[in-house]
TINU-850055 format. One record per residue (C-alpha): residue number from 1; residue in three letters; x, y, z. Coordinates in nm, 3 decimals. Example, Ala and Ser with C-alpha at 12.3 -4.5 7.8 and 13.67 -1.06 7.14 Angstrom:
REM TINU-850055
+-----+-----+---------+---------+---------+
|   n | res |       x |       y |       z |
+-----+-----+---------+---------+---------+
|   1 | ala |   1.230 |  -0.450 |   0.780 |
|   2 | ser |   1.367 |  -0.106 |   0.714 |
+-----+-----+---------+---------+---------+
END
This chain:
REM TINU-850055
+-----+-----+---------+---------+---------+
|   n | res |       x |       y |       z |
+-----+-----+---------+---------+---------+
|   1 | unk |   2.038 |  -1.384 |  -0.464 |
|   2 | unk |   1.772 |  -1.144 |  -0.428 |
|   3 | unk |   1.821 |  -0.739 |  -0.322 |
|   4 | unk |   1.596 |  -0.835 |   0.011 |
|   5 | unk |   1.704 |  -1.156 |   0.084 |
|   6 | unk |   1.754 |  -1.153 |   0.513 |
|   7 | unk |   1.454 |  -0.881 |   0.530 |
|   8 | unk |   1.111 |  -0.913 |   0.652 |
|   9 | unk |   0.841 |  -0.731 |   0.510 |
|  10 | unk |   0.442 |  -0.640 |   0.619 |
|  11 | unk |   0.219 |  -0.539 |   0.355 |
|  12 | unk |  -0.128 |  -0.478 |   0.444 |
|  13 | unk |  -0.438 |  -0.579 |   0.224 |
|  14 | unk |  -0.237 |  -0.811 |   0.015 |
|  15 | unk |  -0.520 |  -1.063 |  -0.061 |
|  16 | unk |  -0.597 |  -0.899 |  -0.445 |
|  17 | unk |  -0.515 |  -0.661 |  -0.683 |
|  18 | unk |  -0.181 |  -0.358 |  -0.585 |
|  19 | unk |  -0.121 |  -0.553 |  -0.225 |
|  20 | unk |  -0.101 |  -0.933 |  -0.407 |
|  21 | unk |   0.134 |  -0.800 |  -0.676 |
|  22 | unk |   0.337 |  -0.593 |  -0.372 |
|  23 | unk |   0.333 |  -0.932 |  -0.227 |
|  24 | unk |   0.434 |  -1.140 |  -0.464 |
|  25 | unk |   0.722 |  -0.898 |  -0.603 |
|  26 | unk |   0.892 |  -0.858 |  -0.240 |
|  27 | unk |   0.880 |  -1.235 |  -0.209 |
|  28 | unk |   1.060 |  -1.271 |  -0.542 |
|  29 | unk |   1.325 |  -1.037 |  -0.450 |
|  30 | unk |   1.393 |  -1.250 |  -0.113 |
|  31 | unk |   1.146 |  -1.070 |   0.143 |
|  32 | unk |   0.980 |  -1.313 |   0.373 |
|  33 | unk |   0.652 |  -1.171 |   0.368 |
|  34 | unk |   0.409 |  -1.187 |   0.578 |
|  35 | unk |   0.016 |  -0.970 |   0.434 |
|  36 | unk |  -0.346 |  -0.957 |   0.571 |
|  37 | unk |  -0.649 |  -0.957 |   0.448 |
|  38 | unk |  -0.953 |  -0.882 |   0.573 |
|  39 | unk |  -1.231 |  -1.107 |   0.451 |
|  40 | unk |  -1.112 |  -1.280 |   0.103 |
|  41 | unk |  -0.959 |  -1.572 |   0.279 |
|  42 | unk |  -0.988 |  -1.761 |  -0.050 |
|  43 | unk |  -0.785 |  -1.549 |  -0.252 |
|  44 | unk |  -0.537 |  -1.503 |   0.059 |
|  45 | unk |  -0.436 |  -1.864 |   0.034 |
|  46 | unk |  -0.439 |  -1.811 |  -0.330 |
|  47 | unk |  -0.138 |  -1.546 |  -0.272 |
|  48 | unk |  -0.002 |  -1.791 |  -0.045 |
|  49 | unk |   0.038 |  -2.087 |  -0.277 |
|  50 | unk |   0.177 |  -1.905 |  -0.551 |
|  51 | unk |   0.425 |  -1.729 |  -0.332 |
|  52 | unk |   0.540 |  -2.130 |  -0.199 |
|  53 | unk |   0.519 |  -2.240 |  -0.564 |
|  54 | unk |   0.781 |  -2.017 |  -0.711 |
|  55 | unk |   1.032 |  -2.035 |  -0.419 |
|  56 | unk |   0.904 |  -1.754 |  -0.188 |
|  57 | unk |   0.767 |  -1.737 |   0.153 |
|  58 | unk |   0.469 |  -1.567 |   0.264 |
|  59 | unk |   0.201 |  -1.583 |   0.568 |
|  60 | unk |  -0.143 |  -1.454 |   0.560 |
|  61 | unk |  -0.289 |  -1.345 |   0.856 |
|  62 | unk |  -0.645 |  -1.214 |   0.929 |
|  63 | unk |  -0.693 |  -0.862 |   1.033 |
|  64 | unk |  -0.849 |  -0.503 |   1.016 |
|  65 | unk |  -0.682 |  -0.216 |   0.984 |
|  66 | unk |  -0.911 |   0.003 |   1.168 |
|  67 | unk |  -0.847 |  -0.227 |   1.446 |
|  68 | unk |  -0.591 |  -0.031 |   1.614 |
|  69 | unk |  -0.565 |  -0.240 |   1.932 |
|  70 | unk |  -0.447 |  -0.574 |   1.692 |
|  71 | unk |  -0.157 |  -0.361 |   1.552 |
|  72 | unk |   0.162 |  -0.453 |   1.788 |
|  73 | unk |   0.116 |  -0.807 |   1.721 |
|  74 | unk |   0.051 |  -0.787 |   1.380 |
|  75 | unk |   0.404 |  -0.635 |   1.368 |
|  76 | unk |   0.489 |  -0.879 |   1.621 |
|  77 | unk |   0.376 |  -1.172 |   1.401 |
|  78 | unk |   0.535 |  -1.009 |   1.102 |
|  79 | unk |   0.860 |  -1.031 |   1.263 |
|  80 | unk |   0.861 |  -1.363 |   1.320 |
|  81 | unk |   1.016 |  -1.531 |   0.997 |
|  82 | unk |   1.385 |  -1.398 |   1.101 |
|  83 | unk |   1.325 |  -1.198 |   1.414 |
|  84 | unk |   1.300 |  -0.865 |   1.289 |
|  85 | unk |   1.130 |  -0.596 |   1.059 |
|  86 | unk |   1.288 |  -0.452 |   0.734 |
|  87 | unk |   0.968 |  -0.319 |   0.504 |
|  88 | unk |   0.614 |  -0.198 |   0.580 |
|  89 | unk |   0.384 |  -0.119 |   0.310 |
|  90 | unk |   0.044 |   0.048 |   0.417 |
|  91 | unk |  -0.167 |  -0.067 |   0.114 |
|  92 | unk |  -0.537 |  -0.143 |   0.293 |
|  93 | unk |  -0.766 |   0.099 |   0.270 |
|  94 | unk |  -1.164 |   0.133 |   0.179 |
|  95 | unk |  -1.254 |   0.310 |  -0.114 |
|  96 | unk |  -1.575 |   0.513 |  -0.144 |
|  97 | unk |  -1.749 |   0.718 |  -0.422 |
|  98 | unk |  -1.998 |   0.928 |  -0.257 |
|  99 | unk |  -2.119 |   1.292 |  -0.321 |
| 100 | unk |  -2.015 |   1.551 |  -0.054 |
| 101 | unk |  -2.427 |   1.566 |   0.048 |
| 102 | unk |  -2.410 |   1.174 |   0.116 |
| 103 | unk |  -2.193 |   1.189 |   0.346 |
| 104 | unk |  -2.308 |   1.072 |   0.683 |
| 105 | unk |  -2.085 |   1.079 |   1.038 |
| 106 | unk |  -2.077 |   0.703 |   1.025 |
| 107 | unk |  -1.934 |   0.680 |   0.679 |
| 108 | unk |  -1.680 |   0.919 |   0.750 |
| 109 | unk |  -1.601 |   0.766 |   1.040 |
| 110 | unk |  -1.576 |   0.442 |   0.903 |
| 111 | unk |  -1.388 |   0.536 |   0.594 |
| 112 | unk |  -1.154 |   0.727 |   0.810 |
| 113 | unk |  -1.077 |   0.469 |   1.031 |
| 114 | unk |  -0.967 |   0.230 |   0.805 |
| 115 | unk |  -0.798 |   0.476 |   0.564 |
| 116 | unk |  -0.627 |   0.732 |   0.819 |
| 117 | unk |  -0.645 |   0.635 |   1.191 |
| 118 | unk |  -0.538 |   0.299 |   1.119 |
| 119 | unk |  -0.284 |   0.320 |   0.892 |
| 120 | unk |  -0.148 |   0.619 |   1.117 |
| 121 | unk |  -0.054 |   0.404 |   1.452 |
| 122 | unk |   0.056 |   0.123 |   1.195 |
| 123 | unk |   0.330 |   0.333 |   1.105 |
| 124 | unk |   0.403 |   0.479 |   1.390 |
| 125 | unk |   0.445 |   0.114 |   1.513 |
| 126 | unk |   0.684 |   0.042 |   1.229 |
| 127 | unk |   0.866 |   0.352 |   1.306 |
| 128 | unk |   0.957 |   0.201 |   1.672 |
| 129 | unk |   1.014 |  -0.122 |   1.551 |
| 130 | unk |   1.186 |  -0.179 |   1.220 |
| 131 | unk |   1.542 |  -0.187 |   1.214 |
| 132 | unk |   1.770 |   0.111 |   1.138 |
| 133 | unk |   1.750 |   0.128 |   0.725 |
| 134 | unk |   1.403 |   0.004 |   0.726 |
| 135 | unk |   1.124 |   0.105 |   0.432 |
| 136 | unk |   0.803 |   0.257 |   0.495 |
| 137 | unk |   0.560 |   0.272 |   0.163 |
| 138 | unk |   0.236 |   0.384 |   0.171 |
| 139 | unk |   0.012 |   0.349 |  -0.111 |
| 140 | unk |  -0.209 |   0.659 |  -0.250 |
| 141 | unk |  -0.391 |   0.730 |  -0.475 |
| 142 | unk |  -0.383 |   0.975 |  -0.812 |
| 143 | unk |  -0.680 |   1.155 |  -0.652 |
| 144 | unk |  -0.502 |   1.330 |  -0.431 |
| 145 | unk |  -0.385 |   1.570 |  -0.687 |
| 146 | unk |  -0.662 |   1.503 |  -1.008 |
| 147 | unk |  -1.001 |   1.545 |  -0.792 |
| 148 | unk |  -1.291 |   1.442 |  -0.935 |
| 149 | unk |  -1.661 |   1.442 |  -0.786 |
| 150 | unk |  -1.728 |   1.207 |  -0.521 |
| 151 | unk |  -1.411 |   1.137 |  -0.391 |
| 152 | unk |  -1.343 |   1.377 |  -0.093 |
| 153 | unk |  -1.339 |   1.101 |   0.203 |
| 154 | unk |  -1.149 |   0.892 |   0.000 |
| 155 | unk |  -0.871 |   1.115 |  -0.160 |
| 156 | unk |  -0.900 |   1.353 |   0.200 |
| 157 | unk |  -0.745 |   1.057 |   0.384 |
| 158 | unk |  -0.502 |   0.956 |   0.145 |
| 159 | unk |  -0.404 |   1.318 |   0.168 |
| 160 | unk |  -0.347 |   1.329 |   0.478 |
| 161 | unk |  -0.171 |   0.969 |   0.446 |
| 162 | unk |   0.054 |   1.137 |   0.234 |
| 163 | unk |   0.149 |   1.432 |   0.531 |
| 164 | unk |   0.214 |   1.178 |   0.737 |
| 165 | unk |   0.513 |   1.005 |   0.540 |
| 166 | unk |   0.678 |   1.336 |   0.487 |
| 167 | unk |   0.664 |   1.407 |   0.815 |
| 168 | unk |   0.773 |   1.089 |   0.975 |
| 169 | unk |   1.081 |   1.107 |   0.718 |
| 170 | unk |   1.226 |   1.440 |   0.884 |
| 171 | unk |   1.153 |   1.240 |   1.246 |
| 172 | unk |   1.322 |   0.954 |   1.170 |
| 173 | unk |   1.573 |   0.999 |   0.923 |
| 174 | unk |   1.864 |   0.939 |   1.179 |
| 175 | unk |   1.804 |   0.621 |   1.182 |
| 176 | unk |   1.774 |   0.557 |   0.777 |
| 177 | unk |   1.417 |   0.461 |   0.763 |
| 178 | unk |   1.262 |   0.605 |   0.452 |
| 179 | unk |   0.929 |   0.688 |   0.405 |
| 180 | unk |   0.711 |   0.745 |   0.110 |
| 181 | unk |   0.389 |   0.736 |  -0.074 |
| 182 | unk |   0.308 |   0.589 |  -0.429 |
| 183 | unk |   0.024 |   0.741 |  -0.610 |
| 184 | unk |  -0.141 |   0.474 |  -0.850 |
| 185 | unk |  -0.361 |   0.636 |  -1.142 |
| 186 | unk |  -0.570 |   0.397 |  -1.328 |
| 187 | unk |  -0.484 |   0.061 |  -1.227 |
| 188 | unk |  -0.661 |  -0.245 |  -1.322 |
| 189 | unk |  -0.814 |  -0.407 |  -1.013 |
| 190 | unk |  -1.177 |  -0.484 |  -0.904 |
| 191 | unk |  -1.205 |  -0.158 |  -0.743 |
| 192 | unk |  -1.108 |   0.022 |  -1.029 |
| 193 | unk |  -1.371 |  -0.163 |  -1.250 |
| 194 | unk |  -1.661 |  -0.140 |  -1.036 |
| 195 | unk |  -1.612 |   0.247 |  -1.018 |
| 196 | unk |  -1.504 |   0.311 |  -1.349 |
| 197 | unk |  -1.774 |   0.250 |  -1.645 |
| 198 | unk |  -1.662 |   0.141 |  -2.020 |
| 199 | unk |  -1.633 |   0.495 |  -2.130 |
| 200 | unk |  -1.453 |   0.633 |  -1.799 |
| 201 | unk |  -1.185 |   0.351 |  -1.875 |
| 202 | unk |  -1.175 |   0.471 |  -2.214 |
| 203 | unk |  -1.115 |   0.825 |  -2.124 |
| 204 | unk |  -0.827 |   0.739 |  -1.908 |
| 205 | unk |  -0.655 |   0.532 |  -2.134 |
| 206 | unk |  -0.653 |   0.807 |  -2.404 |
| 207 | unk |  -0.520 |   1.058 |  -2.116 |
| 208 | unk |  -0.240 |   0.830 |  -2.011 |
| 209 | unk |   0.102 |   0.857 |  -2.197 |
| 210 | unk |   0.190 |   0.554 |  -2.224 |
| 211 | unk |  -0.167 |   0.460 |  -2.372 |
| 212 | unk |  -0.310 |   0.190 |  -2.141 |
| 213 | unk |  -0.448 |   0.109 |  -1.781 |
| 214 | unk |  -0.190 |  -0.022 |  -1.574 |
| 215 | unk |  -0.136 |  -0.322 |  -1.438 |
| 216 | unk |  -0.110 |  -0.420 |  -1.076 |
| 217 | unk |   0.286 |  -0.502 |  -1.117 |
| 218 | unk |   0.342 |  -0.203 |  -1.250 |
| 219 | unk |   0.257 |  -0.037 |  -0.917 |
| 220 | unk |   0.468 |  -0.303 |  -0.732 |
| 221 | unk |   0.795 |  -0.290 |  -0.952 |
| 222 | unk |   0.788 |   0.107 |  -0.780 |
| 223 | unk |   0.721 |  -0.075 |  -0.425 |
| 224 | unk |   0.993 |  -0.293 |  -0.449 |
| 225 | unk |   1.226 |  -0.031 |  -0.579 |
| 226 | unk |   1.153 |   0.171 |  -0.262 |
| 227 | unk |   1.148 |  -0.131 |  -0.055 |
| 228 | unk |   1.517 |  -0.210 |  -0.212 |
| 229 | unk |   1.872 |  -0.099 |  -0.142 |
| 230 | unk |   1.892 |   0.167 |  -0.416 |
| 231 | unk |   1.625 |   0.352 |  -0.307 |
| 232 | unk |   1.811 |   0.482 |  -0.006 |
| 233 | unk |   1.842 |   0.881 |  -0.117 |
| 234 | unk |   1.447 |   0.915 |  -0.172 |
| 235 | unk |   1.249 |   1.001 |   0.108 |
| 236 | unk |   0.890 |   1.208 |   0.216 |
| 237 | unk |   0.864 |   1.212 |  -0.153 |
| 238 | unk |   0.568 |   1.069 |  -0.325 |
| 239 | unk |   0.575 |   0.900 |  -0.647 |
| 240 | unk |   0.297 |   0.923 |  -0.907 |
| 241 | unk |   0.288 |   0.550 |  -1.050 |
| 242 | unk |   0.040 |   0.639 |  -1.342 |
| 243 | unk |   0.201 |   0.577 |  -1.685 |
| 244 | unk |   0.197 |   0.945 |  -1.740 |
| 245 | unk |  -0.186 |   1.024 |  -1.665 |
| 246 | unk |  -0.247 |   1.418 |  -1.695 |
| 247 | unk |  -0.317 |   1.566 |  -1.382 |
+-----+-----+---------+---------+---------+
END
């Protein structure tokens, strides 16, 4: 038996890199799961079939997170498998390297609404409606305590993201919801790659302990332990899932 077998689970973004491996790890542990996507319909099914093929279920549904309005039936659909909500992991988000000067209104707003406004009312939507016990997992980023040019919109909203989930652990902790952020450092995934040249790679690697980039499931083994049973004593903490990367 698996530790979330009988639990639901909503992971947003879960179409490629962190969100697919968050997906496929909670459906391994028992989690019917159900992730969006935005516009990789492709690699959704993708998730999809492999989820079916090794004994799991999962449903992919179409929809984006700056879309406020769509959010109480997105939870609603979520809860569908078993008729409730257990797990919510806030993984979308739109990542931007821009200079400070380059900013424009309309990038910031964009960037912000997909990163902060949206994943704001998502969980305060999971706060009303998971059940008592429920997880709450946002995803982060390293950048939020190693700045580095070019990254204020991006690591200012996971920031705040951040904030948040301490803050909605000291309102809700009566009923046993738990929520925190993980912190990826230098994770192998298409947006790490397009961002990060040959020698930027390099540097990281040789600033990381444990002497390599990590892996998507590394992030998600830390997902699923906060998404699990024994995670029950941590919350508004955020965990730095970075193989030791100085900071």
């Amino acid at each position: 038996m698996g530790v979330l077998d009988g639990k639901a689970a909503l992971v947003t973004g879960g179409s490629r890199g962190i969100g697919a491996a968050i997906v496929r790890r909670l459906a391994a542990d028992g989690a019917a799961v159900t992730f969006t996507y935005n516009t990789s319909a492709a690699a959704a099914d993708e998730v999809v079939a492999e989820v079916k093929a090794a004994g799991g279920t999962a449903i992919a549904v179409q929809a984006d997170q700056a879309d406020v309005a769509a959010i109480p039936e997105l939870f609603d659909r979520a809860a569908e498998p078993i008729g409730a909500l257990d797990i919510f992991v806030c993984n979308a988000a739109q990542a931007a390297v821009t200079p400070i000067a380059a900013v424009t209104e309309a990038s910031y707003d964009e960037l912000f609404a997909t990163n902060l406004r949206g994943p704001f009312f998502a969980v305060q939507r999971a706060a009303e409606v998971l059940r008592d016990g429920g997880r709450v997992i946002a995803i982060s980023t390293l950048n939020t305590q190693m700045p580095v040019p070019g990254v204020a919109l991006y690591a200012g909203s996971k920031a705040a993201l951040e904030q948040f989930m301490k803050i909605a652990a000291r309102e809700y902790g009566a009923r046993a919801i738990t929520f925190n952020s993980v912190s990826p450092g230098a994770t192998s995934t298409d947006m790490f790659h397009d961002h990060n040249p040959p020698e930027i790679q390099g540097m990281l690697v040789a600033a990381t302990a444990l002497g390599r980039i990590g892996e998507p499931s590394d992030v998600a083994d830390i997902v699923a332990f906060l998404a699990g049973p024994d995670s029950r004593w941590i919350t508004g903490q955020n965990l730095a899932a970075a193989g030791g990367l100085l900071i």
